[in-house]
C-alpha positions as CSV (number, residue, x, y, z in Angstrom):
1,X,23.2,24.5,-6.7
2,X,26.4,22.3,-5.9
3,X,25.0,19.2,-7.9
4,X,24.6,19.5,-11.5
5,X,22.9,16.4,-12.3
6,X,19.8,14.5,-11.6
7,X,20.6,11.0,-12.3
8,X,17.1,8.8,-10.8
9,X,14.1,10.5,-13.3
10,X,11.2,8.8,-14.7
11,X,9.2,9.1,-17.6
12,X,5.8,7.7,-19.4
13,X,8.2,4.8,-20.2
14,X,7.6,3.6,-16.5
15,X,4.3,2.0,-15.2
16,X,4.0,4.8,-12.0
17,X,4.6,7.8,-14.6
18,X,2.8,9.6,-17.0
19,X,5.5,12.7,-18.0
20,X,6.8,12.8,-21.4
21,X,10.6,12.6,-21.7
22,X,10.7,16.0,-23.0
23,X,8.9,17.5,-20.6
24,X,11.3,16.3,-18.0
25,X,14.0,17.6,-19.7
26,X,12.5,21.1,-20.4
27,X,11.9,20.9,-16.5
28,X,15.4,20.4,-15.9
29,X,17.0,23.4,-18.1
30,X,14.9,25.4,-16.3
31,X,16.6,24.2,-12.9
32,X,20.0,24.7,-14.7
33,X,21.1,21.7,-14.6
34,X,24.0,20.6,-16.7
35,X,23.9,16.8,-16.4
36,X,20.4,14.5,-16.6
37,X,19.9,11.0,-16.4
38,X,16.4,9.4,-17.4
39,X,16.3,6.0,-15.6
40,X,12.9,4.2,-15.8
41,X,11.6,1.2,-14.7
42,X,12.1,-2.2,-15.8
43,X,11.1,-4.3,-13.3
44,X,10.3,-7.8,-14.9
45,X,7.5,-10.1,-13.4
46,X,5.9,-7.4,-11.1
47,X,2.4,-8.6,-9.8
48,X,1.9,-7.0,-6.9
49,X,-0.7,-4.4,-8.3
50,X,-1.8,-3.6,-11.2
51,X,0.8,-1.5,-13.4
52,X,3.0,-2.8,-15.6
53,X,6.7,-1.8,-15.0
54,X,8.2,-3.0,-18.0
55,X,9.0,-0.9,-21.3
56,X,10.2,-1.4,-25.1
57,X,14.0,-0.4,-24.9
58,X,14.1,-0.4,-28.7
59,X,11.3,2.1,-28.6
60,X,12.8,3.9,-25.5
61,X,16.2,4.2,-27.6
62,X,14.8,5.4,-30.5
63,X,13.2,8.7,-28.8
64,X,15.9,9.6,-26.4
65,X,18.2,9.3,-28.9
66,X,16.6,11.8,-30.4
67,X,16.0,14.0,-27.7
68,X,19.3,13.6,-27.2
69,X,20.2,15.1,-30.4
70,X,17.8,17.7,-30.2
71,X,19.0,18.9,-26.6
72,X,22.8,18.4,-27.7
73,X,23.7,21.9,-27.2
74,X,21.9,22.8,-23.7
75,X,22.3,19.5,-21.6
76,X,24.2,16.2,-21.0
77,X,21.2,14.0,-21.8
78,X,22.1,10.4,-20.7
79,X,19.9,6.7,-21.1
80,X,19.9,5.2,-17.9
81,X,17.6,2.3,-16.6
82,X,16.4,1.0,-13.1
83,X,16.6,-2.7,-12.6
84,X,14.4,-4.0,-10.4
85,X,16.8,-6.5,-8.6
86,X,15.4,-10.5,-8.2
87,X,17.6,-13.0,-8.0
88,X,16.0,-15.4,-10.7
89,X,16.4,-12.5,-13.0
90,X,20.0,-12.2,-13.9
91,X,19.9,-13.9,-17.3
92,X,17.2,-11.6,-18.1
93,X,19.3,-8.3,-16.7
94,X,22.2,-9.7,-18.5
95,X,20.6,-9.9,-21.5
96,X,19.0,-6.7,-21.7
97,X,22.5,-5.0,-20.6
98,X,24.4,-5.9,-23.1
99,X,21.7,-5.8,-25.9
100,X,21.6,-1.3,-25.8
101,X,23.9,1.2,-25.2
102,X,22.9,1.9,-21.5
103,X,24.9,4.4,-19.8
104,X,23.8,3.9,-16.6
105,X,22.3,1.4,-14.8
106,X,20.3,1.7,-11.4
107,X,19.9,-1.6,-9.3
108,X,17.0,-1.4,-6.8
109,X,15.1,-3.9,-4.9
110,X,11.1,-3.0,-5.5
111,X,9.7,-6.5,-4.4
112,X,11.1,-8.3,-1.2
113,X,10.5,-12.5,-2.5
114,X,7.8,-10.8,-5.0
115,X,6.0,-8.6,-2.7
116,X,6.6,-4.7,-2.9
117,X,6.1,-2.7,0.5
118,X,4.5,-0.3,-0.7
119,X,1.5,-1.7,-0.1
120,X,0.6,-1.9,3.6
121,X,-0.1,-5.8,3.5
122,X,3.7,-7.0,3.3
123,X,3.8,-5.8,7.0
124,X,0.3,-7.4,8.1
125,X,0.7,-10.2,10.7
126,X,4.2,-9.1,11.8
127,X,6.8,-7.0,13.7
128,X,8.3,-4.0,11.5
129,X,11.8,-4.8,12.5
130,X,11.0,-7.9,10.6
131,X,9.9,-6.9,7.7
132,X,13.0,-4.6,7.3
133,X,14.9,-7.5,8.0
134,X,13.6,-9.5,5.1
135,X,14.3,-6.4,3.0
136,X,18.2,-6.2,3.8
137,X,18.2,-9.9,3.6
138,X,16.8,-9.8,0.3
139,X,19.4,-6.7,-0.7
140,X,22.0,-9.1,0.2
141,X,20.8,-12.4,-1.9
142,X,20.1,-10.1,-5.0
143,X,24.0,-8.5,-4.5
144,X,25.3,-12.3,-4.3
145,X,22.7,-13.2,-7.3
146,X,23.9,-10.0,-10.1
147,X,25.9,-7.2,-9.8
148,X,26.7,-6.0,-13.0
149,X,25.1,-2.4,-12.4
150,X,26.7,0.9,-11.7
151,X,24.8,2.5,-8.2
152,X,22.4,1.1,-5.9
153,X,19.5,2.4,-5.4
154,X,17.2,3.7,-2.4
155,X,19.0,1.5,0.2
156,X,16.8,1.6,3.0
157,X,13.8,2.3,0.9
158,X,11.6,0.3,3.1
159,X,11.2,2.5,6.0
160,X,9.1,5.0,3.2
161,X,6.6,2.4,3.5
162,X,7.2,0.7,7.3
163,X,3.8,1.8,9.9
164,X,6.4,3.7,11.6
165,X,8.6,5.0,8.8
166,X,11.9,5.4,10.3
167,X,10.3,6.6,14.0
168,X,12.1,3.4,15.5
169,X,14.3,2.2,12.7
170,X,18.4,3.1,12.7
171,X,21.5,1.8,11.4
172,X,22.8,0.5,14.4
173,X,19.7,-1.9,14.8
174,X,20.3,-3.6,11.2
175,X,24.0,-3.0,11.2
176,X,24.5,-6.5,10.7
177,X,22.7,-6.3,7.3
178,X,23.6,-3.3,6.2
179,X,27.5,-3.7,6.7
180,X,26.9,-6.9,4.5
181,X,25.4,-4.8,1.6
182,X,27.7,-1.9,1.3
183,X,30.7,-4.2,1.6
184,X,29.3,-5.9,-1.7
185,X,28.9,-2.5,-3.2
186,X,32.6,-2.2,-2.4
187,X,33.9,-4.9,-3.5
188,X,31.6,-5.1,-6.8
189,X,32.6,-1.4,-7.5
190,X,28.7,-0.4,-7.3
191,X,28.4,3.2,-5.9
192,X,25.7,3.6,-3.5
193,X,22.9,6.3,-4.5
194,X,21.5,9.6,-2.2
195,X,18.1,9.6,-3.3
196,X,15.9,12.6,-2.2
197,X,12.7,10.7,-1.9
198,X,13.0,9.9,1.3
199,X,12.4,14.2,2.1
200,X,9.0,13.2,0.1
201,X,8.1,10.5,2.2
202,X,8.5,12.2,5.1
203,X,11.7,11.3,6.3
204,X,13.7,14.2,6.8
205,X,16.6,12.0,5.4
206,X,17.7,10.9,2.3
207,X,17.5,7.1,1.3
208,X,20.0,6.2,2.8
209,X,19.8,7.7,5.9
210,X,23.0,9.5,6.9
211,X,24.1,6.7,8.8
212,X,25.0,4.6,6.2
213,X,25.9,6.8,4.4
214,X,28.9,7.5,6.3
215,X,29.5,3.5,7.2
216,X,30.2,3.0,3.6
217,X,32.5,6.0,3.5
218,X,34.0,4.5,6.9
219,X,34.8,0.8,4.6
220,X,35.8,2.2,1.8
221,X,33.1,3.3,-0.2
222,X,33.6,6.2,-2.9
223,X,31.4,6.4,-5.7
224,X,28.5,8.8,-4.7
225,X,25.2,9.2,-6.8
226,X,22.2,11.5,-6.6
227,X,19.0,10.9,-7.7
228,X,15.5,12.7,-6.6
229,X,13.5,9.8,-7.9
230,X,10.8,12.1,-9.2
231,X,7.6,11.1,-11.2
232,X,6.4,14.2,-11.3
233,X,8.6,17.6,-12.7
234,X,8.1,19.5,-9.5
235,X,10.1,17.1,-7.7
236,X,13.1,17.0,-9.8
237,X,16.4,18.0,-7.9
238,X,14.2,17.9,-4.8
239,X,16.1,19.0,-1.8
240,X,19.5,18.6,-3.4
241,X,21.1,21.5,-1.1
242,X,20.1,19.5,1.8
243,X,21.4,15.9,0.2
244,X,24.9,17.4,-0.6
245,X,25.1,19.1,2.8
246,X,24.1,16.3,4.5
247,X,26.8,13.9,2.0
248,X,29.6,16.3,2.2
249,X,29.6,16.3,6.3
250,X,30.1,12.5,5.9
251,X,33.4,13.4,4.4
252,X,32.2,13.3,0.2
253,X,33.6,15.7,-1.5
254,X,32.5,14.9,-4.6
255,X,29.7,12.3,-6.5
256,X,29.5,10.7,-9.9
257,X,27.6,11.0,-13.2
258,X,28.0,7.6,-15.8
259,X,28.7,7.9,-19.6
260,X,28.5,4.9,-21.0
261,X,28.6,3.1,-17.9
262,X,32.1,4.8,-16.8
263,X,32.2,7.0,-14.1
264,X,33.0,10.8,-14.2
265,X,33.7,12.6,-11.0
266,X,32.5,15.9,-10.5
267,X,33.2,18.5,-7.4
268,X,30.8,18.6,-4.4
């Protein structure tokens, strides 16, 4: 396999998961991978639902520093974290950044103005196309509102969740948007994550699809990231192969694992 490490995995520290650290990690020697990157959930203020996505990062510290230890000699065990992005929360994220020893940190947009797509009642009462307008539109106000993370993650991750998935969504159609995000990426430094859940969802495409993707090689764009997103061991480097064919023939040849939140490239 071309890509080495999984850098978007969640544990029992995040409110949709209920794998041990360890077990993850077990799961991922057995892949061979060199390189692994646990990155749960800290999404403060979520009410939409019932789970809590917000964890004790003293506690969380404490026992993957351990694990860390213990794993030292078969794998590159790194503490990551996803944000989940509103703009009132930058104090907060700022906060919490600079309190621990992160070395990497996913930004994500869960809630669109506090409600999450995932449930089927954000697009009640309204087209599709505007509900994934409110969601770039949102991407861009959280960009302008914090920025101090390292990829961003699941751009597009709406159309998982949209009645029609991707059937009538594209690039072109929200170019507008989009070109507004990944210029911000750019110009903040943020690398822009190839997460395999969209394969899961049904997508046959990664999150983002390809055609962004290649847009924000097209402006600029370098710093690739990969991340399966998975809750559940069996989906841990899910469909890699395919993400790296599909990120090399947008012209990548190579992606990006964080150590104390410095990037290290490594070969496609």
């Amino acid at each position: 396999m071309n890509i080495q490490a999984d850098y978007h995995v969640h544990t029992s520290f995040s409110g949709d998961c209920n794998i041990a650290p360890r077990i993850m990690i077990e799961r991922a020697l057995s892949l061979g991978l060199t390189h692994l990157c646990l990155t749960d959930h800290m999404d403060y203020d979520y009410t939409d639902g019932d789970l809590c996505f917000e964890f004790d990062p003293k506690v969380y510290f404490e026992q993957l520093l351990s694990l860390k230890e213990e794993f030292a000699d078969r794998i590159d065990l790194r503490i990551g974290i996803e944000l989940g992005l509103q703009p009132y929360l930058t104090k907060k994220h700022h906060n919490l950044i600079f309190s621990y020893p992160f070395d990497f940190v996913i930004g994500s947009v869960h809630l669109v103005n506090g409600k999450d797509p995932y449930y089927p009642v954000f697009f009640e009462g309204r087209k599709e196309s505007t509900a994934y307008e409110e969601y770039f539109e949102c991407c861009i106000q959280n960009l302008e509102s914090y920025s101090n993370f390292d990829t961003f993650g699941h751009l597009d991750y709406i159309v998982r969740y949209g009645p029609n998935k991707n059937k009538y969504y594209s690039f072109e159609r929200y170019q507008k948007y989009i070109d507004g995000i990944l210029r911000r990426l750019i110009r903040y430094n943020i690398g822009l994550e190839v997460n395999t859940g969209g394969y899961k969802y049904g997508l046959d495409t990664t999150n983002p699809c390809r055609e962004i993707i290649l847009r924000y090689r097209e402006l600029g764009g370098t710093i690739i990231t990969f991340g399966s997103d998975a809750h559940d061991p069996k989906y841990l480097t899910y469909e890699f192969e395919k993400a790296a064919e599909l990120v090399r023939s947008c012209g990548f040849h190579s992606y990006y694992i964080f150590k104390g939140r410095k990037p290290v490239e490594l070969p496609l």
